[in-house]
N, C-alpha and C positions, 0 to 999 in steps of 0.2 A: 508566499510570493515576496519577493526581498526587495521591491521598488512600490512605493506609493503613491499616488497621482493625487493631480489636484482634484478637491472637494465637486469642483466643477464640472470635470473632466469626462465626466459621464454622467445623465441624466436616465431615468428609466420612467415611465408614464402608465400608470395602472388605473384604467378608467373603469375597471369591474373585478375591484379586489372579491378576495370568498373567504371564509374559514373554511376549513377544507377538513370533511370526518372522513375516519377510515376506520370500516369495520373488518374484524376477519371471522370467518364465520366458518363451521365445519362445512357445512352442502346445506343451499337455498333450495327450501322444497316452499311449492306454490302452492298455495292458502293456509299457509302456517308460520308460526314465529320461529326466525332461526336466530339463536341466543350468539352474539358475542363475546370471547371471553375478554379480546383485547379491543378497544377504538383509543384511536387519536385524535386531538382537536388542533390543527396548524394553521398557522397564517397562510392563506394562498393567493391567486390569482398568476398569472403569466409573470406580470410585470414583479409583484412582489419580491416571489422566487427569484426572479434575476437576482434585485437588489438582496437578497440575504447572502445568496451566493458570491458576489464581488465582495462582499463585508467578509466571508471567509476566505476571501483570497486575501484580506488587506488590502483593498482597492477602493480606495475614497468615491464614493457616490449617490448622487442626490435619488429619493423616489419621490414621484408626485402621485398620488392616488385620494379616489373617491372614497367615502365613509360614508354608514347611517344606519342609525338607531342602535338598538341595544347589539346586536351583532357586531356593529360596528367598531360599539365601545370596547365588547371581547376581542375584534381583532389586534385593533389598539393597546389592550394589554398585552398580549400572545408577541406584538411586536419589538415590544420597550427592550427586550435584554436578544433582539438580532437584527435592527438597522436602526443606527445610528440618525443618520438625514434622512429622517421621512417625512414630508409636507404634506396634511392632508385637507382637503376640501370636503364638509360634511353637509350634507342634504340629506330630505324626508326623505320614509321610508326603510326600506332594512337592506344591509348589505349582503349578498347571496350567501347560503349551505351551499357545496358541493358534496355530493358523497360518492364513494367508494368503497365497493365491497369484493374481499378476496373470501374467493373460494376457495378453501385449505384442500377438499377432496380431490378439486379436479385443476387446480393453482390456475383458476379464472380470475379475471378481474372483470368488475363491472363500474360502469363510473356515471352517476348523473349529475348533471349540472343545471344549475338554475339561469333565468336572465337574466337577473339584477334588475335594482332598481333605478329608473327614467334620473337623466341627471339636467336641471335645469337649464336654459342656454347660458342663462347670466354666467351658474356656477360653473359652468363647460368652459365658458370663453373664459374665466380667471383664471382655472388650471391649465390650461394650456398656454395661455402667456405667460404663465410662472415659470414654465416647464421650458418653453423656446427660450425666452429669456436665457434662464440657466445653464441648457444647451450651447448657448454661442459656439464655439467652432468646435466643442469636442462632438465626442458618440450621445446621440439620443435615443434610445431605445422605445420603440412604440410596437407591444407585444399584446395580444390576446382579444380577447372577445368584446363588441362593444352593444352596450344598451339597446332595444328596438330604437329609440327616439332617436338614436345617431347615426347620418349619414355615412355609405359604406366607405365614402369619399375622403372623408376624415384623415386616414393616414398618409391619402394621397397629399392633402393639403399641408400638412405635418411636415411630410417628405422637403417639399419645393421650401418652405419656409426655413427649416434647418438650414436644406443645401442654399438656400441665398445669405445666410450667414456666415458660410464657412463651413459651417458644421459637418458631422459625416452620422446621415440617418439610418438605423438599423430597425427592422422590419420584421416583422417574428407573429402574421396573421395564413387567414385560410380564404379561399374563397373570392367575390368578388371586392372584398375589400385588400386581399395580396394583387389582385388584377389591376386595380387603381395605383397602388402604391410603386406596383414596377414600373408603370407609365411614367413616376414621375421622377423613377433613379434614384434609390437609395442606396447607400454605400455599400450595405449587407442588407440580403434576406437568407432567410433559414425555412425552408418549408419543412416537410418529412416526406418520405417518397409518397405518400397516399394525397399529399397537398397537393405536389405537382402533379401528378398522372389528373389529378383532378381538373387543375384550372390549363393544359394540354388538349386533356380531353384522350388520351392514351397512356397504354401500359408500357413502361420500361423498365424488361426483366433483365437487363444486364449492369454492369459498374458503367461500363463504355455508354450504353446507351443514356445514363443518369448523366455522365457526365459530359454528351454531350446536348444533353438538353438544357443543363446546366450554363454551357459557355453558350449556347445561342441566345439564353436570356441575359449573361454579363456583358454581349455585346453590343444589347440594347443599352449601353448605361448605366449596370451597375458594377460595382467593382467588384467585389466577389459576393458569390451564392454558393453557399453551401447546406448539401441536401441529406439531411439525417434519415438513416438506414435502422433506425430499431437494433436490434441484436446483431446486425449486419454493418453498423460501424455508419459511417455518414463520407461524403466526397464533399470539399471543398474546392471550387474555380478561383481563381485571383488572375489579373492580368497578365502576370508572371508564367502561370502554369495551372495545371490541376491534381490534385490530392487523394488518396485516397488511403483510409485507416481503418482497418479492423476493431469492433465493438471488445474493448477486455473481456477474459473471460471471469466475471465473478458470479456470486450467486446475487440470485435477484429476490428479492421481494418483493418490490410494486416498482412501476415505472413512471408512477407522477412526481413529474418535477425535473423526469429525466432533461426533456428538451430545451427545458429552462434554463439549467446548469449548465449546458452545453453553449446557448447564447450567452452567458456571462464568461463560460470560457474562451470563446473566441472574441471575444470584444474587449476578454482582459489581456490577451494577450496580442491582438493588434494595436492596442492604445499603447503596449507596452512597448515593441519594438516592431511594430509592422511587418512579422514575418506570419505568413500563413500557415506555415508548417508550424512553428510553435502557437499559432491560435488553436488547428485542430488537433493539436496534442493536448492541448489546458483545455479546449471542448470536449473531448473524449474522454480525459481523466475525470473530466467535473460529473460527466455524464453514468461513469464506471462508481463514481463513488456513491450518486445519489440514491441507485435503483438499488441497493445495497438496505436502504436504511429506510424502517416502516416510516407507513401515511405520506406525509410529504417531506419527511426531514430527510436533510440536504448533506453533501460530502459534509465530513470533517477538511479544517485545512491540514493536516499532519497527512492524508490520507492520498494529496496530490502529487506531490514529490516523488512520488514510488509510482503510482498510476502512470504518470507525465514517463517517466522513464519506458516504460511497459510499450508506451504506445510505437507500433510500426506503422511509419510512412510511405505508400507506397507512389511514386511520380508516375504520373498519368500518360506526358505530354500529348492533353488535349486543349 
């Protein structure tokens, strides 16, 4: 990326960071050990991935995230040589395993996740005045799963506090905590289509049908929503117009981290020059290059330039 933003300029908020293992395994047979030749051990969480991914664009920005115990401390390491600004607030207990395991026979993936561990109010309310703070009027990104102890309300409150600064809040959850968070009009969310059909409550087997589900939730107040389609490319709405981009064809290995990439692609490329077609091209390349690369490691930046080209955009107008 040939322009670099202020340090400021983008915030990202990981309140349930993970190391993240990846085993690949010939065929899972039940009540028996199935040996891996290869696993990974990566820094993860929603929020994380963004922040590595904008550092591979060359895009200056801050992460805030939770830590603890000894996992913690390994994330901590794993993180030193791929994000630069990361601020982290450390409380008891241990910071979550994730695992994933591929199935090489039958190219399954399986993925469990942990809850994390309960994050203090004191330490809740520090991080996240850090995090507003820091946000002022740029992108604050508030992405992924949070603690049982934390209201689903949470990013709703995020939302409003951003936008009364200036700011422009981006949203990147599932459930009734994405439900809160549209009420309260963030600049971007990103669901994936199983998000949506979800918090609708119907199926939409069409591009047209996505995308108008799409603009009837941008015209509640947010300024664009764009809905990731898996191997089927993702539609982005903007006030402007609607989008819509086929998934590159590369080979795939696993798909975590894909969605992530894609939030840093489109939020590096609206900070950069507010056009939505160049967001969901730098979304889609980020996205093309991730699923590419075992466990959870992320595009190379050399790898965008050529993807970014690849991408066809097709106008909706819906």
């Amino acid at each position: 990326m040939s322009k670099s933003l202020e340090a400021s300029s983008i915030t990202t908020l990981c309140l349930n960071p993970a190391l993240d293992v990846t085993y690949h395994v010939s065929k899972l047979i039940p009540e028996q050990k199935s040996r891996s030749d290869l696993a990974r051990h990566d820094p993860g969480g929603n929020g994380i991935n963004i922040g590595r991914a904008l550092q591979r664009m060359d895009v200056d920005a801050r992460t805030f995230c939770i830590v603890a115990g000894d996992i913690g401390q390994l994330l901590q390491r794993l993180l030193k040589q791929q994000l630069t600004n990361v601020y982290y607030e450390h409380v008891d207990g241990e910071t979550r395993i994730n695992s994933t395991i591929i199935e090489l026979d039958t190219k399954t993936q399986y993925q469990v996740t942990d809850a994390g561990t309960d994050i203090p109010q004191q330490q809740l309310r520090s991080i996240i005045e850090d995090f507003v703070a820091q946000t002022g009027n740029g992108f604050g990104i508030i992405t992924g799963s949070c603690q049982s102890n934390i209201p689903n309300t949470l990013y709703a409150d995020l939302v409003e506090r951003i936008n009364a600064n200036g700011g422009k809040p981006v949203v990147d959850s599932h459930g009734d905590t994405l439900r809160h968070a549209i009420d309260a009009k963030p600049f971007l969310i990103k669901p994936n289509l199983y998000e949506l059909e979800t918090i609708i409550n119907r199926e939409l087997p069409t591009i047209h049908d996505i995308a108008n589900e799409a603009r009837r939730l941008q015209r509640q107040g947010i300024s664009h929503v764009c809905v990731s389609l898996g191997d089927k490319g993702a539609v982005l709405v903007s006030p402007d117009n609607s989008y819509y981009a086929k998934a590159l064809d590369v080979p795939i290995n696993t798909t975590v981290g894909a969605g992530d990439s894609m939030v840093a692609g489109l939020v590096a490329g609206l900070s950069l020059e507010d056009d939505p077609k160049l967001a969901l091209a730098y979304g889609i390349a980020c996205g093309a290059g991730t699923v590419m690369h075992p466990g959870t490691e992320l595009f190379s930046g050399h790898e965008l330039a050529d993807f970014r080209k690849r991408v066809n955009i097709e106008t909706l107008d819906i």
